[in-house]
LOPAMAR-163725 format. One record per residue (C-alpha): x, z, y. Coordinates in nm, 4 decimals. Last residue first. Example, Ala and Ser with C-alpha at 12.3 -4.5 7.8 and 13.67 -1.06 7.14 Angstrom:
BEGIN
         u         w         v
    1.3670    0.7140   -0.1060
    1.2300    0.7800   -0.4500
END
This chain:
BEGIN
         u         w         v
   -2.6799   -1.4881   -0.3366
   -3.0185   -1.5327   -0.1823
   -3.1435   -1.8462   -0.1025
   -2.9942   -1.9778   -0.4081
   -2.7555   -2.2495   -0.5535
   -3.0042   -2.5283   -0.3674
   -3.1338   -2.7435   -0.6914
   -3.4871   -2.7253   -0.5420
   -3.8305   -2.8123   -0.7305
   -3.7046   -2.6047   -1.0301
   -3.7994   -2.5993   -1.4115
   -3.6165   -2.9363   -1.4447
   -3.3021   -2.7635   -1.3201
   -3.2706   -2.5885   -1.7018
   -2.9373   -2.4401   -1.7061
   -2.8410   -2.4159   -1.3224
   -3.2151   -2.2712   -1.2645
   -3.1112   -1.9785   -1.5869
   -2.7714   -1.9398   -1.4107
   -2.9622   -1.8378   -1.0941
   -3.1859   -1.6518   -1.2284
   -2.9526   -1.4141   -1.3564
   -2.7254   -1.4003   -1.1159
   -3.0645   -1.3291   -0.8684
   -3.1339   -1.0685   -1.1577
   -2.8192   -0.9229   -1.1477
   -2.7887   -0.8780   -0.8012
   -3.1473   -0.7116   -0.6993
   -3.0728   -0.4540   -1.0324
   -2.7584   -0.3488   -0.8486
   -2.9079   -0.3317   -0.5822
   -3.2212   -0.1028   -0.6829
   -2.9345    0.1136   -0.8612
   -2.7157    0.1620   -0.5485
   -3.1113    0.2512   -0.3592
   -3.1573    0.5261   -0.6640
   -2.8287    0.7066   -0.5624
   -2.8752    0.6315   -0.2096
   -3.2260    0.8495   -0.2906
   -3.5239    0.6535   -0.3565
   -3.8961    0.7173   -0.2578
   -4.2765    0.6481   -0.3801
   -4.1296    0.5165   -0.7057
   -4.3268    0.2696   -0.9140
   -4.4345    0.4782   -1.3092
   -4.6706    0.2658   -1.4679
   -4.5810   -0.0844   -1.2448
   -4.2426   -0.0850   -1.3560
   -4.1229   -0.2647   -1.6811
   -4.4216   -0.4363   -1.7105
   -4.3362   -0.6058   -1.3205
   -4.0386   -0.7311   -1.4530
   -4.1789   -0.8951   -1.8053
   -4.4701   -1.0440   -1.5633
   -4.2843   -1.1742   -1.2479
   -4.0060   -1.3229   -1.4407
   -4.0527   -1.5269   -1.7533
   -4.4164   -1.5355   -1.7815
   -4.5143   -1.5618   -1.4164
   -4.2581   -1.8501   -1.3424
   -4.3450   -2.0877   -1.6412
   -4.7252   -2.0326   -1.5497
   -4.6262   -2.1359   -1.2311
   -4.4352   -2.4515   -1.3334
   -4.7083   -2.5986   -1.5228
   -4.6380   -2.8549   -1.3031
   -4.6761   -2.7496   -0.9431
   -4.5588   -2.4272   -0.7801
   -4.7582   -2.3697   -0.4996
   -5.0258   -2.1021   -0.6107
   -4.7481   -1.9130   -0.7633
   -4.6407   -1.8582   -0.3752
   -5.0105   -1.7430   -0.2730
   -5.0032   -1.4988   -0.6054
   -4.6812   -1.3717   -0.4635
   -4.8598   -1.1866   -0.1698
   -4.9866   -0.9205   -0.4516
   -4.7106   -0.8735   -0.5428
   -4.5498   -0.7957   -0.2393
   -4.8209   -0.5354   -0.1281
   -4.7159   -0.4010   -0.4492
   -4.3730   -0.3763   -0.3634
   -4.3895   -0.1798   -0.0336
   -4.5150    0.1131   -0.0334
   -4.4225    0.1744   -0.4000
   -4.0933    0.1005   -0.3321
   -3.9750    0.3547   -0.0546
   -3.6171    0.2928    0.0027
   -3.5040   -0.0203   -0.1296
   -3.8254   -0.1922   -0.0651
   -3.8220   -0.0921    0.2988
   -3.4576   -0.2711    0.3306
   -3.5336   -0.6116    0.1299
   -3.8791   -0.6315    0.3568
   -3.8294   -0.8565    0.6365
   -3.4969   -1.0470    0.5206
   -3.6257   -0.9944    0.1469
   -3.9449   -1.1980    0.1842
   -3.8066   -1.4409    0.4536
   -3.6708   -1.4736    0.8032
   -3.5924   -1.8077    0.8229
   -3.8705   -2.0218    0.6108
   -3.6363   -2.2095    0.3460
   -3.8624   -2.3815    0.1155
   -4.1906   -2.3009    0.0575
   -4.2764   -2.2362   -0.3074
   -3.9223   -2.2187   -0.4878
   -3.8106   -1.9814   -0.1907
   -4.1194   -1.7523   -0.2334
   -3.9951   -1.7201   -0.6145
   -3.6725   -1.6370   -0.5314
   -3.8041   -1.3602   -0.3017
   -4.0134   -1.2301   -0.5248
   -3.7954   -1.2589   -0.8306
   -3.5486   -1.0827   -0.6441
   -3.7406   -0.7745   -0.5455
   -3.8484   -0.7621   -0.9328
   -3.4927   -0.6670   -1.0140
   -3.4423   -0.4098   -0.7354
   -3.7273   -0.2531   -0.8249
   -3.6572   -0.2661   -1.2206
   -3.2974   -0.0470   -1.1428
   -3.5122    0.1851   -0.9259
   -3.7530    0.2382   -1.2535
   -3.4549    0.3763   -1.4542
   -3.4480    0.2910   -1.8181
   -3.1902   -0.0255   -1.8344
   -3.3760   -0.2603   -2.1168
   -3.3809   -0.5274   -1.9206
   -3.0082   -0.5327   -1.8696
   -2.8643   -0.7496   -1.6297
   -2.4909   -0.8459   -1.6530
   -2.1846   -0.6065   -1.6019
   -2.3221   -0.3295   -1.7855
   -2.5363    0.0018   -1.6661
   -2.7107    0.1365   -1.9941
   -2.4086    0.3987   -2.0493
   -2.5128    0.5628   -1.7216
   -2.2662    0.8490   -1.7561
   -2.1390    0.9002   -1.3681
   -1.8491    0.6618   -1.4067
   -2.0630    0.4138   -1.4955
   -2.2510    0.4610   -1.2624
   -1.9839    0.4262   -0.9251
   -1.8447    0.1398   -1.1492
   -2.1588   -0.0766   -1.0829
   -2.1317    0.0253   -0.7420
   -1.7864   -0.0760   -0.7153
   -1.8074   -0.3830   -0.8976
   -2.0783   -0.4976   -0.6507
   -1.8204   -0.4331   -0.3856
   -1.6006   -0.6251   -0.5463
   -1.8224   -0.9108   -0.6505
   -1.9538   -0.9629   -0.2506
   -2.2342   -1.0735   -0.2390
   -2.3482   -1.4363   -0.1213
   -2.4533   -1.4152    0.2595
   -2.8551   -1.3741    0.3497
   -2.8069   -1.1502    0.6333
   -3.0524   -0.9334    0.4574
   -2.8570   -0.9036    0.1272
   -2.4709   -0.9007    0.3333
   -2.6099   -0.6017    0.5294
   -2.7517   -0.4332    0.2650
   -2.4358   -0.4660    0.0387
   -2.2258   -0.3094    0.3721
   -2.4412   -0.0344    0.3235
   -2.4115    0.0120    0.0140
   -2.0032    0.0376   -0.0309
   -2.0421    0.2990    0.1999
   -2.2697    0.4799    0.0124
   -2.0735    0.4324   -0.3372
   -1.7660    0.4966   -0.1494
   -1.8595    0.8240    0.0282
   -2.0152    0.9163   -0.3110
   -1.6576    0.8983   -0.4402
   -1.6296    0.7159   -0.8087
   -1.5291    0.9611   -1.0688
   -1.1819    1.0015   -1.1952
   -0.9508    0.7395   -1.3985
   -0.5869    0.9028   -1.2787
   -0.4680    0.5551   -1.1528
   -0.8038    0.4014   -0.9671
   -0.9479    0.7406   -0.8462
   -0.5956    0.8670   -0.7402
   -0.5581    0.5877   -0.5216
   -0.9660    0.5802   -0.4456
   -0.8960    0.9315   -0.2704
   -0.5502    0.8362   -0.1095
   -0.7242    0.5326    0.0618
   -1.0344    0.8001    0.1229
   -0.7808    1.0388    0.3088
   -0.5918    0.7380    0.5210
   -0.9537    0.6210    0.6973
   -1.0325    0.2826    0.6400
   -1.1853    0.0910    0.9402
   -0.8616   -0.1317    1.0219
   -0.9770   -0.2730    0.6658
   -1.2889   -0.4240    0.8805
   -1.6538   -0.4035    0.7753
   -1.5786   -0.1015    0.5470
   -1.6396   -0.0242    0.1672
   -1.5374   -0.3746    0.0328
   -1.2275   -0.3220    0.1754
   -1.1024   -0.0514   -0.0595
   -1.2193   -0.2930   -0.3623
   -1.0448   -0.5828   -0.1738
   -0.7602   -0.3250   -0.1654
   -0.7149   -0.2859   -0.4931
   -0.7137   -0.6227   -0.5995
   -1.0647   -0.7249   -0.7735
   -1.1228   -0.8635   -1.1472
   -1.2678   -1.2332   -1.1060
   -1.6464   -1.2618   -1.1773
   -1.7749   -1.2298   -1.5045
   -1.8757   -1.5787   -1.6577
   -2.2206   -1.7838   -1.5469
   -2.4401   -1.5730   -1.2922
   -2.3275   -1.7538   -0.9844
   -2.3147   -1.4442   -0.8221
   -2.0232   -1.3726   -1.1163
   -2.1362   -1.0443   -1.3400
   -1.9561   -0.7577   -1.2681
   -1.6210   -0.6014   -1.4064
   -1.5300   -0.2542   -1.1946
   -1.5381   -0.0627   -1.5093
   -1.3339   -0.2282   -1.6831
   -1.0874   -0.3313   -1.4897
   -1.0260    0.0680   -1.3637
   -1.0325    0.1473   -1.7678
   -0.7376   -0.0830   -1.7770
   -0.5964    0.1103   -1.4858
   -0.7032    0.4186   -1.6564
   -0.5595    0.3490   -1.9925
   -0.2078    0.2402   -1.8461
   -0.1536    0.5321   -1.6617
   -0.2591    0.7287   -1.9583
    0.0261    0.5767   -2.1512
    0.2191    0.6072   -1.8839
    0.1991    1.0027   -1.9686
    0.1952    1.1746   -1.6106
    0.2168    1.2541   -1.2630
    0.0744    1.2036   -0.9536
    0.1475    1.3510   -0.5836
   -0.0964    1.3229   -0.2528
   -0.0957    1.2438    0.0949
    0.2543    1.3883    0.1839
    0.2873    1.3670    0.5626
    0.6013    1.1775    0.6713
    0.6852    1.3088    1.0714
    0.8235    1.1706    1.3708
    0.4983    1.0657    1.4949
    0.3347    1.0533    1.1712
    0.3736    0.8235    0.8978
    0.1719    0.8287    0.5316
    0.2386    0.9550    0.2199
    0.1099    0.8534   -0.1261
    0.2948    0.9123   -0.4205
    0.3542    0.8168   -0.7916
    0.5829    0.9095   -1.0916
    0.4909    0.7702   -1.4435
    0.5842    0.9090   -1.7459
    0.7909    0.6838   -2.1303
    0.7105    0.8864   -2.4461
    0.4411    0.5712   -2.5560
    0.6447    0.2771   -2.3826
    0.9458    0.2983   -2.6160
    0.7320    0.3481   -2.8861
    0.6461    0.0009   -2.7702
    0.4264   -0.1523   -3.1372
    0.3120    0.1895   -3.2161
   -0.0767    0.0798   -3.2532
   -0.1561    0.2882   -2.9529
    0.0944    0.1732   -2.6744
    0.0867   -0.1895   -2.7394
   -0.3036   -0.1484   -2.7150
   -0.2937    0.0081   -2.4347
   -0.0041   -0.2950   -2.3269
   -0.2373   -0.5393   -2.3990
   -0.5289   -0.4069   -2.2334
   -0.3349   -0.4002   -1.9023
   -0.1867   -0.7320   -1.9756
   -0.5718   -0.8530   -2.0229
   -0.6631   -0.7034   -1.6652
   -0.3473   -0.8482   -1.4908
   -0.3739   -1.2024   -1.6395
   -0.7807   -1.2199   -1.4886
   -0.6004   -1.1199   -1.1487
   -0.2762   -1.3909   -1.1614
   -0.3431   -1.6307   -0.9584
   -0.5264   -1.3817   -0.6868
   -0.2335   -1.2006   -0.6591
   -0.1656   -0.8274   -0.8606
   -0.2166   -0.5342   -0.6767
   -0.3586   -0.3317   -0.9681
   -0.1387   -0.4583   -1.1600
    0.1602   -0.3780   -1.0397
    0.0611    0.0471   -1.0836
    0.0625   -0.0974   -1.4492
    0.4142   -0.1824   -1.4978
    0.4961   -0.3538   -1.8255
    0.5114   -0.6805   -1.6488
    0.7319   -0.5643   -1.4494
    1.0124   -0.4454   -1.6787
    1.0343   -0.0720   -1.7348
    1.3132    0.1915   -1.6570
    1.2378    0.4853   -1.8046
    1.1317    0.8303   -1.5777
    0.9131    0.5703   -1.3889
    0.8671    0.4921   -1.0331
    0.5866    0.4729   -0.7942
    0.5736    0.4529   -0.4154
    0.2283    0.4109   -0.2246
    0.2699    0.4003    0.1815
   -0.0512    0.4180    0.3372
   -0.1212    0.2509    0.6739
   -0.3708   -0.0064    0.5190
   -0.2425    0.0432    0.1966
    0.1125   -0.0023    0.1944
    0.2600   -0.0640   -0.1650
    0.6388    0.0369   -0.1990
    0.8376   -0.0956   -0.4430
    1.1624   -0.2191   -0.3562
    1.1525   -0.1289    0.0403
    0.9698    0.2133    0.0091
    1.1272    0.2808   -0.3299
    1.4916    0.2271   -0.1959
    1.3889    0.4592    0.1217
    1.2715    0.7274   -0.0944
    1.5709    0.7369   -0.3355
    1.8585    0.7008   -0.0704
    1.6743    1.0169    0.1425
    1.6243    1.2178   -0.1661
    2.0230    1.1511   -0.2071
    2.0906    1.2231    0.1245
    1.9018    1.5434    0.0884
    2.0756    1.6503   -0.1820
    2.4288    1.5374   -0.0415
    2.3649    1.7807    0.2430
    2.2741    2.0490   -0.0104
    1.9255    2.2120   -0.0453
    1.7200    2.4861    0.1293
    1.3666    2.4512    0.2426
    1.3760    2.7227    0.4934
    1.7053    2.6613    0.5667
    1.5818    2.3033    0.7387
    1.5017    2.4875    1.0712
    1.5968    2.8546    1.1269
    1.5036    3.1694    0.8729
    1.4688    3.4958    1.0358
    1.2598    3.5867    0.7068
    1.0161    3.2971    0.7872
    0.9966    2.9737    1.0228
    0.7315    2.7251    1.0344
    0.4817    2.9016    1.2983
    0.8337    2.8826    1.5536
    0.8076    2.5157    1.5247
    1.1003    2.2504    1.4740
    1.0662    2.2790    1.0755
    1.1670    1.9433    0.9297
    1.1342    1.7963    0.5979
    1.0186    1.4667    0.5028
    1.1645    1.3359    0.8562
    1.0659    1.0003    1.0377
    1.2978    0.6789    1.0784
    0.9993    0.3418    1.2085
    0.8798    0.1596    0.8839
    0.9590   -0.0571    0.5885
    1.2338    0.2199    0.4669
    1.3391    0.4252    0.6904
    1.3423    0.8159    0.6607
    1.5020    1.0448    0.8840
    1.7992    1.2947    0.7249
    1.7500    1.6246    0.6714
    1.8725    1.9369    0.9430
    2.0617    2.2790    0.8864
    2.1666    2.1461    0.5289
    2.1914    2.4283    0.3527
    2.5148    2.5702    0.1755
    2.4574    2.5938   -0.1978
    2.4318    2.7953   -0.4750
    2.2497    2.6301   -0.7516
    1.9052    2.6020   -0.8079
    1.9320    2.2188   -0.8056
    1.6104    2.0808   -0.5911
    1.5366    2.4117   -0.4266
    1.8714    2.5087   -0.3573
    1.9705    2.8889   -0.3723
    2.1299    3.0094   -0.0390
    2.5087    3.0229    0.0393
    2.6784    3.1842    0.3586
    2.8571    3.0180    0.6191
    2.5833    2.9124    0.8149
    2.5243    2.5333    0.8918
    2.6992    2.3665    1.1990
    2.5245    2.3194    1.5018
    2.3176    2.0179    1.4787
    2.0135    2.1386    1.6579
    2.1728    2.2390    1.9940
    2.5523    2.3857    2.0609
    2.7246    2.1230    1.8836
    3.0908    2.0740    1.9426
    3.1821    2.2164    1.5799
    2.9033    2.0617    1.3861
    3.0909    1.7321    1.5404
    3.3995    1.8138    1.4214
    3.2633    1.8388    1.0627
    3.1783    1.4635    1.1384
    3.5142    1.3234    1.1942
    3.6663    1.5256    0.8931
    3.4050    1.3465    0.6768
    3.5012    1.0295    0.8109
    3.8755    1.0739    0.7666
    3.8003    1.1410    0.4510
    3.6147    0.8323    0.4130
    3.8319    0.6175    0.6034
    4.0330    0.4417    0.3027
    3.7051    0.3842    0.1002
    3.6815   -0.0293    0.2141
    3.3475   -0.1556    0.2063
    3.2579   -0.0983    0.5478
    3.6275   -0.2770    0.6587
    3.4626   -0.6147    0.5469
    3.7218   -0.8279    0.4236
    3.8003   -1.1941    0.4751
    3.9945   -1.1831    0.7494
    3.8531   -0.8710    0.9633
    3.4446   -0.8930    0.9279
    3.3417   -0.6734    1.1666
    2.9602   -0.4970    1.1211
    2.6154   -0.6172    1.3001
    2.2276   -0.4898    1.2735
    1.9170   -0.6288    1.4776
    1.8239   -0.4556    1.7315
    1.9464   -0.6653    2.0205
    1.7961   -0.9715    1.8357
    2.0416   -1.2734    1.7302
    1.9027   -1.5933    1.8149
    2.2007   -1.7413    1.7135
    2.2969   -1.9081    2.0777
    2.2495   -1.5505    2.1800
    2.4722   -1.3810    1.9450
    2.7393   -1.6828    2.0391
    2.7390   -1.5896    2.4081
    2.7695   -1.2444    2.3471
    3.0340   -1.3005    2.1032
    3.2542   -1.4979    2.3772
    3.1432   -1.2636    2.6942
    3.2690   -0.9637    2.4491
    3.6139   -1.1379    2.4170
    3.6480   -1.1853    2.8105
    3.5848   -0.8624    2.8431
    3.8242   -0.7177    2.6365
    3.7413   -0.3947    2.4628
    3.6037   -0.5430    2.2169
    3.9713   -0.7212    2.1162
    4.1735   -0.3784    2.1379
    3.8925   -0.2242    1.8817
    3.9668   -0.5629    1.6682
    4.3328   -0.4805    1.6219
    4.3489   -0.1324    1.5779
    4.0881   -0.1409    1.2508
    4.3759   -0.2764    1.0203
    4.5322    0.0198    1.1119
    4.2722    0.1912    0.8605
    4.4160    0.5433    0.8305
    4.5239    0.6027    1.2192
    4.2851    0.2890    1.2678
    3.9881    0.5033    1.2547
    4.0363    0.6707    1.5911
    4.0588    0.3349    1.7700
    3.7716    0.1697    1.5478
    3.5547    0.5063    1.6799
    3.7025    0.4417    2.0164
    3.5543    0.1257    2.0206
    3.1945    0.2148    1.9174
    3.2189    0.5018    2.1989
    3.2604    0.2017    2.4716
    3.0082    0.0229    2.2876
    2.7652    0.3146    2.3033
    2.8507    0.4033    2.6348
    2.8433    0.0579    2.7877
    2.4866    0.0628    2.6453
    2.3742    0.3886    2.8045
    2.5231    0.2521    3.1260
    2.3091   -0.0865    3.1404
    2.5122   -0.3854    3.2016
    2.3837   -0.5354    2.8467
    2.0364   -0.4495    2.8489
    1.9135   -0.8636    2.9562
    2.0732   -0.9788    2.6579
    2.4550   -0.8824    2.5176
    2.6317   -0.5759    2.4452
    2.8947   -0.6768    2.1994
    2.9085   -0.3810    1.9127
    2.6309   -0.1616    2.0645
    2.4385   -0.4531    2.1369
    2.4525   -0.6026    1.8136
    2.3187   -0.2620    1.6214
    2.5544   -0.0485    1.4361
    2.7749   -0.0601    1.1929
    3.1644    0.0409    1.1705
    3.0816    0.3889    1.3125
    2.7146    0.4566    1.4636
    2.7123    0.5034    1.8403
    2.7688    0.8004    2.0572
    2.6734    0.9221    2.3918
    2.7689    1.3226    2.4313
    2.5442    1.6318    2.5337
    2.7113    1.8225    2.2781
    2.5495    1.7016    1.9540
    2.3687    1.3767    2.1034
    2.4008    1.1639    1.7382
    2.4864    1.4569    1.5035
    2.1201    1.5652    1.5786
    2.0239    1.2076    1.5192
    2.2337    1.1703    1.1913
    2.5248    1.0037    1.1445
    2.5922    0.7433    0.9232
    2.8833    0.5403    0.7618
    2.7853    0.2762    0.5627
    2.7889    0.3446    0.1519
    2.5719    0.0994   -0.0211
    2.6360   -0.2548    0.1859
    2.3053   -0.4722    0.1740
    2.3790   -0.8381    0.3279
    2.1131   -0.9636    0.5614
    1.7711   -0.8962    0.5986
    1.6573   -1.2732    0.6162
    1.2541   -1.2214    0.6267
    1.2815   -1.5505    0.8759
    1.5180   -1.7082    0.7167
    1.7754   -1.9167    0.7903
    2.0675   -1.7218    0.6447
    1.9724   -1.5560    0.3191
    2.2097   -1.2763    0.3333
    2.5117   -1.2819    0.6289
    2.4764   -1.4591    0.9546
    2.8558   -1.4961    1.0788
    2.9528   -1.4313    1.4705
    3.2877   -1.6333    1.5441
    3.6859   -1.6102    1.4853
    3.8095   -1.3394    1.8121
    4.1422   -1.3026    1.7224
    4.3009   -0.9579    1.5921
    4.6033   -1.0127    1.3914
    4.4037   -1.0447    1.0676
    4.1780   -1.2529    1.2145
    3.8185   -1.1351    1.3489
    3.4379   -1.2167    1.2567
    3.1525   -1.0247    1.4094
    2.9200   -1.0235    1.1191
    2.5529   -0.9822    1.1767
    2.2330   -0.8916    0.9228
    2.3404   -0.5686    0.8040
    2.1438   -0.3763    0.5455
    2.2452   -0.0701    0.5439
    2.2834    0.1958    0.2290
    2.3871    0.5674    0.3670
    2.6654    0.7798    0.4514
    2.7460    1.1065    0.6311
    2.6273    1.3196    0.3390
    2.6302    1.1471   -0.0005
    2.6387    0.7962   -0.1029
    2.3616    0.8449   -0.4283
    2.2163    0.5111   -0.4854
    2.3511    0.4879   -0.8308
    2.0183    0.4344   -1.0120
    2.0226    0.7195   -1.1842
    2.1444    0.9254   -0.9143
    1.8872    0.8173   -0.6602
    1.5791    0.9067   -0.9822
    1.7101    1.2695   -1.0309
    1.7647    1.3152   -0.6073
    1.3895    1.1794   -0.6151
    1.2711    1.4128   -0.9032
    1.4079    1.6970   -0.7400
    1.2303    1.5729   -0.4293
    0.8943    1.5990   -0.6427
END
């Protein structure tokens, strides 16, 4: 996996090596040539609120270990954040920032030896009067403390110029040298690299990972339980310093260009050859709203691409993916795909499939779910999602694997909820049962009812609905009706609790006027009850209960596009009591 990272940062020319690494820096402190104060500069998409600023690829960095090594305050060189540069806001007299300027300064002081460009400014922030002036203008910008700032000297940044990258490396080994705590300086001899295989000196600590979130490590071993053979902190997973900075480039591009979070976990996927977005299935399982019903026929479109030869291109093309989640300091690893994109594709066009369900209004199939309304449908609140299932369902939706029980159950009892509180169903989570079978073999479960489905539960659920439609046709709406008092009995012991019902519909028939119950009892109650009444169960597993929904939904869609169709045959145009 990180040897695929290092593989994808170099072919995408995100590789800065150790001691550097891509910024984006929203703040430039502008200076003349000969040193004069000029003004503070918003850089990127100035105005907005999402404005990152300007992305420079190779900024000086330091690690955290190289950060305190020896006990020492230090700041970032040539970037850092705008109170480190100018302190300013309520922190600015306090004697860790005055360090970090104060360090800031002699950095541009040091620098200037092979940049004298650099002397001028570091003579300026050192003047009070100078640091009052940007100070004042940081705050009249709305500048945040945090936020990140560079010079500007002319018209040049001095970030992009190479001329102190020796010095820079030279700068850091001196560092390693000072250090007597974590970022002591590696050992002299070699050790094989895990990534390259080659000989190489091992990083004695990785970088942290940004991204969208707070800087934690992929690989870190601060415990004694992590160490073997004598080994000490990062040697036991040995690779380069410009290895791991290269991982580090790769992760953090993917995190901010393509990362997905699901409810606290990160997805990143890539692709060995580059692909356009609309070729990119992993997309479409997010896809907007707008553009759901586009994402499931572009999914069968490319398949079908794929198959017939038409994007050869497409058919020797593999598909990268992982989940990982943040931990104190830590990334944790969730889970790691690979494979064929063509069998990406299949089983996110399978995914549509499979999750397609009938609309509640029973005319058309219901929209095709994002990913997370299906993960959602499975909880009351998405806070509620636990990060193993997300990673479960992840793998479910892009490797084409069975439906979880945990989802099928949990899925039903937030479908017994909505059914008894009388609320129209949801379509994802109605997908997801319907998927939960299908993926189990039942080749007789499809999107719309299906008389001819053989299990009994399936019938249950279906002649539930009549019932209660029917008592809504005859009285009205009475509160607490047939399947508020008896939807949850019915769905786990049927036959004490369904007969009873029919026999109590004979009342309701007895209201309908106009030939109408005669209409009712031959095309519901009757073909329904046929389909049952030999072989009523006395008790249904969660299994069976999924099914007796399932067959409750469809036939209220059912019914309710037949009363749409023909609204002579009702005494109430009302879309449905229950759906």
């Amino acid at each position: 996996m990180i040897g695929l990272l290092v593989k994808y940062a170099r072919d995408h020319g995100l590789e800065s090596g150790a001691g550097f690494k891509a910024k984006d820096v929203r703040w430039a402190v502008t200076f003349s040539e000969d040193g004069r104060f000029l003004s503070v500069i918003e850089l990127g998409d100035v105005g907005s609120n999402h404005n990152k600023g300007n992305h420079f690829a190779k900024c000086p960095d330091l690690s955290q270990p190289e950060m305190i090594a020896g006990g020492e305050t230090r700041s970032q060189f040539l970037v850092d954040s705008t109170e480190t540069v100018a302190p300013f806001g309520e922190n600015r007299n306090e004697p860790k920032a005055q360090r970090r300027h104060a360090y800031f300064v002699d950095l541009l002081r040091r620098a200037s030896e092979v940049v004298p460009s650099l002397a001028a400014p570091a003579a300026a922030l050192a003047d009070q009067n100078v640091l009052d002036a940007i100070a004042k203008e940081l705050e009249a910008k709305k500048a945040k403390p945090t936020d990140k700032a560079t010079l500007c000297i002319g018209t040049k940044f001095p970030v992009d110029d190479s001329a102190w990258h020796v010095w820079w490396g030279e700068f850091r080994g001196s560092l390693a040298a000072v250090s007597k705590g974590p970022a002591k300086a590696a050992a002299s001899g070699t050790m094989r690299s895990l990534v390259s295989g080659d000989l190489v000196v091992p990083a004695r600590t990785h970088p942290t990972i940004g991204g969208r979130g707070p800087g934690n490590r992929l690989v870190s071993f601060d415990k004694d339980a992590f160490r073997s053979y004598g080994l000490e902190q990062s040697t036991n997973a040995a690779m380069s310093e410009e290895e791991a900075a290269a991982y580090r480039a790769a992760l953090e591009n993917l995190l901010n260009e393509h990362g997905h979070n699901l409810a606290g976990v990160e997805i990143v996927h890539w692709f060995k050859e580059k692909i356009t977005p609309e070729e990119d299935a992993v997309f479409l399982l997010e896809s907007g709203e707008q553009q759901e019903r586009a994402a499931q026929t572009r999914a069968a479109e490319l398949l079908e691409a794929i198959r017939t030869g038409r994007r050869p291109d497409l058919a020797g093309n593999r598909f990268y993916a992982l989940a990982l989640t943040r931990i104190q300091a830590r990334i944790m690893i969730r889970d790691w795909m690979e494979g064929p994109l063509e069998d990406l594709v299949e089983n996110v066009d399978q995914w549509f499939k499979d999750l397609s369900i009938v609309h509640r209004h029973g005319l058309g199939l219901a929209p095709p779910p994002k990913f997370m309304a299906v993960l959602g449908a499975t909880v009351r609140e998405l806070g509620d999602l636990a990060s193993p299932f997300i990673t479960q369902m992840w793998r479910v939706a892009v490797g084409g694997l069975a439906i979880p029980e945990q989802a099928m159950t949990q899925a039903l009892g937030r479908t017994k909820i909505e059914f008894l509180a009388n609320e129209s169903p949801n379509h994802a989570r109605m997908g997801l049962l319907k998927a939960y079978h299908v993926r189990k073999g039942d080749t007789h479960m499809l999107p719309y009812l299906n008389e001819d489905h053989p299990d009994a539960a399936y019938h249950c659920g279906r002649l539930m609905a009549v019932l209660g439609d029917l008592q809504y046709k005859a009285l009205g709406d009475v509160g607490a009706g047939v399947i508020q008092r008896y939807y949850a009995a019915a769905s786990i012991t049927p036959a004490l609790v369904l007969g009873r019902l029919v026999r109590l519909s004979q009342f309701h028939l007895g209201k309908l006027e106009g030939g109408l119950a005669h209409w009712y009892q031959m095309q519901y109650v009757a073909p329904v009850w046929s389909r049952i009444k030999d072989s009523l169960p006395s008790s249904l597993t969660p299994q069976k209960q999924s099914l007796f929904a399932l067959g409750y939904y469809h036939q209220m869609a059912k019914m309710a596009a037949d009363h749409a169709q023909k609204p002579e045959n009702t005494t109430n145009t009302k879309e449905s009591s229950h759906v």
